[in-house]
VMD Tcl script that builds the backbone (N, CA, C; Angstrom):
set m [mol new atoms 213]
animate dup $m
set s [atomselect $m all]
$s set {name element resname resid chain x y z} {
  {N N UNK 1 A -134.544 159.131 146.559}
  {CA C UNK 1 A -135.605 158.995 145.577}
  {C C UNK 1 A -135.282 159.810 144.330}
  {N N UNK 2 A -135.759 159.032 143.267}
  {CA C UNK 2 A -134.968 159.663 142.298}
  {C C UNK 2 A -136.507 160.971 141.716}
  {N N UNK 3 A -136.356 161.351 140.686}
  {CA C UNK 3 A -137.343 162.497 140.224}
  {C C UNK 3 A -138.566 162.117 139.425}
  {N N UNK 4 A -138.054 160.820 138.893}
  {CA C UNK 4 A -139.272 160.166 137.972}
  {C C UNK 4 A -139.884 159.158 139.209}
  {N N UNK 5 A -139.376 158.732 139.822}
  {CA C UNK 5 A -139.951 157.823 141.140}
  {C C UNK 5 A -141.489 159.190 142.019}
  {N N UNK 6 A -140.846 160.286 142.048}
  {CA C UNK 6 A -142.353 161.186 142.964}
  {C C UNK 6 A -143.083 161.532 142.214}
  {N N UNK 7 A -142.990 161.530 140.811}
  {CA C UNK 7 A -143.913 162.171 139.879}
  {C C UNK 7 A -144.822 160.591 139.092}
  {N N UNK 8 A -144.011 158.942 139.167}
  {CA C UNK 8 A -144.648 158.184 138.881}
  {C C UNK 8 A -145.387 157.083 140.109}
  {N N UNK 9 A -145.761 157.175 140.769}
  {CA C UNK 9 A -145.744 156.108 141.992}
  {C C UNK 9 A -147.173 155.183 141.780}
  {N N UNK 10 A -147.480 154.428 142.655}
  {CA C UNK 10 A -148.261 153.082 142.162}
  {C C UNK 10 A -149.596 153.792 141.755}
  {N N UNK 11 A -149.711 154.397 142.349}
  {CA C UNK 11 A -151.252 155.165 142.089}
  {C C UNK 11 A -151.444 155.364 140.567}
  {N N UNK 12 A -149.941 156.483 139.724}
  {CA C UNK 12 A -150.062 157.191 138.731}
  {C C UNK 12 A -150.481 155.921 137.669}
  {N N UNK 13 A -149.303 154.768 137.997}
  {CA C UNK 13 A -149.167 153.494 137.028}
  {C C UNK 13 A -150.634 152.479 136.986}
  {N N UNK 14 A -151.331 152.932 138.192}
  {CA C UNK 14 A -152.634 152.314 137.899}
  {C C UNK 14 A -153.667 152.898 137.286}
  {N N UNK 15 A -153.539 154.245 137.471}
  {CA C UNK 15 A -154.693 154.812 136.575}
  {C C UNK 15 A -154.041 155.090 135.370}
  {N N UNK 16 A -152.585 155.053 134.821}
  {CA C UNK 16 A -152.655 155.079 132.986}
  {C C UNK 16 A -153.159 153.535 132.973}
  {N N UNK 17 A -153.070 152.648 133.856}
  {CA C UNK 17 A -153.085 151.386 132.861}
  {C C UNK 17 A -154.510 151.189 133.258}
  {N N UNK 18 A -155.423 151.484 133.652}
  {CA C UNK 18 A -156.790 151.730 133.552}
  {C C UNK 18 A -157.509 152.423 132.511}
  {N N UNK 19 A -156.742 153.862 132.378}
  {CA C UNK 19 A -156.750 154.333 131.194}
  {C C UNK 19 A -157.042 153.868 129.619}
  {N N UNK 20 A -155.692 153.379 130.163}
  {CA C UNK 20 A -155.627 152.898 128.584}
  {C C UNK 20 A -155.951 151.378 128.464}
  {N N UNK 21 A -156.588 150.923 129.359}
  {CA C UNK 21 A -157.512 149.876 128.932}
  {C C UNK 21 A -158.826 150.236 128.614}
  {N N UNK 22 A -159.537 151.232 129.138}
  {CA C UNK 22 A -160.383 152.057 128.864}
  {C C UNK 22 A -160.685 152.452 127.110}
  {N N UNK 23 A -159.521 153.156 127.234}
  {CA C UNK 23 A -159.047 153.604 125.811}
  {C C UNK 23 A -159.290 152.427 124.463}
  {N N UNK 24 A -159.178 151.357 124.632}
  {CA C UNK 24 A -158.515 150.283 124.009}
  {C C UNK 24 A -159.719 149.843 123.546}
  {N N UNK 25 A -160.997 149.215 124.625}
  {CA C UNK 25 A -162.179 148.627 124.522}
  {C C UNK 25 A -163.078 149.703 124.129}
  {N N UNK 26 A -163.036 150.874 123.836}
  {CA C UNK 26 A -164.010 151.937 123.727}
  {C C UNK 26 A -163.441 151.835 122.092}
  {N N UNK 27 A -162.030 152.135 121.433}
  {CA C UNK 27 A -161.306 152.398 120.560}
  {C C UNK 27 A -162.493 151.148 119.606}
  {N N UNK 28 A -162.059 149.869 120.259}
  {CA C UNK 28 A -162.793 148.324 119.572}
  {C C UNK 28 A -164.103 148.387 119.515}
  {N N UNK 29 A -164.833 149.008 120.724}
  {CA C UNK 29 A -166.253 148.724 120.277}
  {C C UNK 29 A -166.777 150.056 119.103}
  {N N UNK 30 A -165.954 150.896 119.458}
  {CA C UNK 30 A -165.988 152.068 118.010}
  {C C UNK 30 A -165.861 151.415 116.797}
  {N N UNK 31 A -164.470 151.314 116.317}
  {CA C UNK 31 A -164.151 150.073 115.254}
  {C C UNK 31 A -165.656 149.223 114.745}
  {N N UNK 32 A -165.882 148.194 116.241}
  {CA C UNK 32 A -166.658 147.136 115.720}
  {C C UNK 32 A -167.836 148.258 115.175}
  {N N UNK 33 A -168.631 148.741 115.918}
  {CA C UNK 33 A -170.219 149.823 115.590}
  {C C UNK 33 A -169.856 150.315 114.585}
  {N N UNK 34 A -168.502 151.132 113.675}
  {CA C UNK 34 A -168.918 151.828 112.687}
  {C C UNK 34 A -168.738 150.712 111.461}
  {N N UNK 35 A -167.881 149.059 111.821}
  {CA C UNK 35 A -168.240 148.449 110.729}
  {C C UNK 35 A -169.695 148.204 110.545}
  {N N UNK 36 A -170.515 147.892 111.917}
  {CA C UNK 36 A -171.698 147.469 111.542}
  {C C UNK 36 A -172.368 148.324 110.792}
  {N N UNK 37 A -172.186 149.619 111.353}
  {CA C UNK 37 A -172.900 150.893 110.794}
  {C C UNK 37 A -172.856 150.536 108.724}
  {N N UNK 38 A -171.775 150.911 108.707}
  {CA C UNK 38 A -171.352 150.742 107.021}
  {C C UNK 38 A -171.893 149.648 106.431}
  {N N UNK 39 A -171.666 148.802 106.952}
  {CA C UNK 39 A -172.142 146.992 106.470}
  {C C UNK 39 A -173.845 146.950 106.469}
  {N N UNK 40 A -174.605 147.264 107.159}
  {CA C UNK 40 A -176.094 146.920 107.697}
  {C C UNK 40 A -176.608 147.803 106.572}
  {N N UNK 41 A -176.327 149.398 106.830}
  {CA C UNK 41 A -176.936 150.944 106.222}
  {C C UNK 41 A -176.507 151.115 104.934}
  {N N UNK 42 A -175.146 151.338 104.826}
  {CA C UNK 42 A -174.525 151.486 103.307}
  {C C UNK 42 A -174.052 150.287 102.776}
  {N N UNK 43 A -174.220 148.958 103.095}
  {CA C UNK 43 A -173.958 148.344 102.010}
  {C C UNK 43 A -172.567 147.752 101.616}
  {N N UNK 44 A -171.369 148.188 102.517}
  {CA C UNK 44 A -170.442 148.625 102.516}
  {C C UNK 44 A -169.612 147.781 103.527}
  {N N UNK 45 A -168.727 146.662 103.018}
  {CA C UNK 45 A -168.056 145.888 103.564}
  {C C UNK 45 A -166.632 146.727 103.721}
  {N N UNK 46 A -166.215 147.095 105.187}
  {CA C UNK 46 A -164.754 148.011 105.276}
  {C C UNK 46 A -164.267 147.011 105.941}
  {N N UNK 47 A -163.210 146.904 105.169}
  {CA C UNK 47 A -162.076 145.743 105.554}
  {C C UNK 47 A -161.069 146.867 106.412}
  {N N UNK 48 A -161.256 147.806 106.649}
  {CA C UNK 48 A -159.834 148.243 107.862}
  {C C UNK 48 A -160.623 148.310 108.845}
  {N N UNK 49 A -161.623 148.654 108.854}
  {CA C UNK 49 A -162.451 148.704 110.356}
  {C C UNK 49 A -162.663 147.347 110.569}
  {N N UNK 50 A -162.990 146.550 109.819}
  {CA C UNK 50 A -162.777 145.033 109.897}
  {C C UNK 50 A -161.627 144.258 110.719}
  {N N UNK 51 A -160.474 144.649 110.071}
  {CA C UNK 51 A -159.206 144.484 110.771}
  {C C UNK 51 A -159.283 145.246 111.999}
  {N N UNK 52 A -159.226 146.241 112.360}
  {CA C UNK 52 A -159.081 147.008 113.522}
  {C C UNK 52 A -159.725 146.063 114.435}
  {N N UNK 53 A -161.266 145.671 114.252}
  {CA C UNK 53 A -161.773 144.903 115.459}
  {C C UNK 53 A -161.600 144.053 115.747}
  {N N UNK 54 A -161.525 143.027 114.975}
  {CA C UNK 54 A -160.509 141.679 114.872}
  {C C UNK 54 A -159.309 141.614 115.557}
  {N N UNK 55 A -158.672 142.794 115.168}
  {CA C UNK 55 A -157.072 142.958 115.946}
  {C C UNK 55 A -157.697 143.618 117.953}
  {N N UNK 56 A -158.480 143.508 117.535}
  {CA C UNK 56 A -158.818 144.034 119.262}
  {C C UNK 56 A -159.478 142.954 119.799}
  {N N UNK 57 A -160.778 141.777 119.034}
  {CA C UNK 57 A -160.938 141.031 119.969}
  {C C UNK 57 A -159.858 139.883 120.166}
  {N N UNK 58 A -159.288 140.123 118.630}
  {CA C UNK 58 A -157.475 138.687 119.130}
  {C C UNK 58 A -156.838 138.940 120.264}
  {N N UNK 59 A -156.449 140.139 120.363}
  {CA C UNK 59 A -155.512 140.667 121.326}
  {C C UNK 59 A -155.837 140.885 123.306}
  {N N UNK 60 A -157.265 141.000 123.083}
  {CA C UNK 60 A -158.219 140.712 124.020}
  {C C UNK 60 A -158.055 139.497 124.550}
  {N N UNK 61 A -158.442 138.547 123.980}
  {CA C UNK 61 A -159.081 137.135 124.139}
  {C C UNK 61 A -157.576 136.376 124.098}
  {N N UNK 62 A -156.280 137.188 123.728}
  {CA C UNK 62 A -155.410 136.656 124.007}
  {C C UNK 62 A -154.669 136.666 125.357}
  {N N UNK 63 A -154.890 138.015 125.724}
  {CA C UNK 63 A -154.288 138.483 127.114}
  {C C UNK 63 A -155.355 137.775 128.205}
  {N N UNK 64 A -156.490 137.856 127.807}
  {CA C UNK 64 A -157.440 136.986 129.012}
  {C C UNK 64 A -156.636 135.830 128.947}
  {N N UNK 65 A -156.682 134.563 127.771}
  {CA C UNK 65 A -155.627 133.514 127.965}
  {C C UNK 65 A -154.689 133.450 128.796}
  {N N UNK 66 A -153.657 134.213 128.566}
  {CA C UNK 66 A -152.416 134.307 129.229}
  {C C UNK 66 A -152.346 134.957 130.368}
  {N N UNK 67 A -153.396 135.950 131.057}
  {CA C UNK 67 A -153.305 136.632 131.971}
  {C C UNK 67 A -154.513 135.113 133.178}
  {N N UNK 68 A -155.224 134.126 132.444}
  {CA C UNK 68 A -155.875 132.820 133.191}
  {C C UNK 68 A -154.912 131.939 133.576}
  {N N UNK 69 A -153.724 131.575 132.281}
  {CA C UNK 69 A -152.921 130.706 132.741}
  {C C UNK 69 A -151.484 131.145 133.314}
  {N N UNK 70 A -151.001 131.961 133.160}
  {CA C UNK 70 A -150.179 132.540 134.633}
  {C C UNK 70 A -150.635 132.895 136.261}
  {N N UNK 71 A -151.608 133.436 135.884}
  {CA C UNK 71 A -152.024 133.636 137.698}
  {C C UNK 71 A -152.706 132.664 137.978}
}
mol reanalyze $m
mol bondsrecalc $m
mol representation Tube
mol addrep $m
C-alpha cells in the first residue's frame, strides 16, 4: 500500500465530494440571494453575480443531464 492510498480511502473521497457539492449549491444559492438582494432593494442589476448563478444552475442542470443519461 502505497502512502497516499491510507491517508485517501473511499470514505475520505466521499466526504470531499460531498463537501464540495455542498460547497457549490450553498456558493449558487449565495450568488443567486445577493443578486436578488441588489436587484429588488437597491435597484441594482449585478451582472457578475448574475453570471455566477447562471454558471451554477448551467452546470447543475448539466451534470443532472449527463449523470440521467449514463446511469
Amino acid at each position: 500500500m502505497s502512502f497516499l492510498s491510507k491517508l485517501a480511502d473511499e470514505r475520505f473521497l466521499t466526504h470531499r465530494r460531498r463537501s464540495t457539492s455542498y460547497a457549490g449549491m450553498t456558493a449558487g444559492a449565495l450568488a443567486t440571494g445577493l443578486f436578488g438582494y441588489h436587484y429588488y432593494f437597491d435597484h441594482v442589476w449585478s451582472w457578475d453575480l448574475l453570471a455566477i448563478a447562471a454558471t451554477f444552475v448551467v452546470v447543475k442542470v448539466a451534470f443532472m443531464i449527463w449523470h440521467l443519461l449514463t446511469n
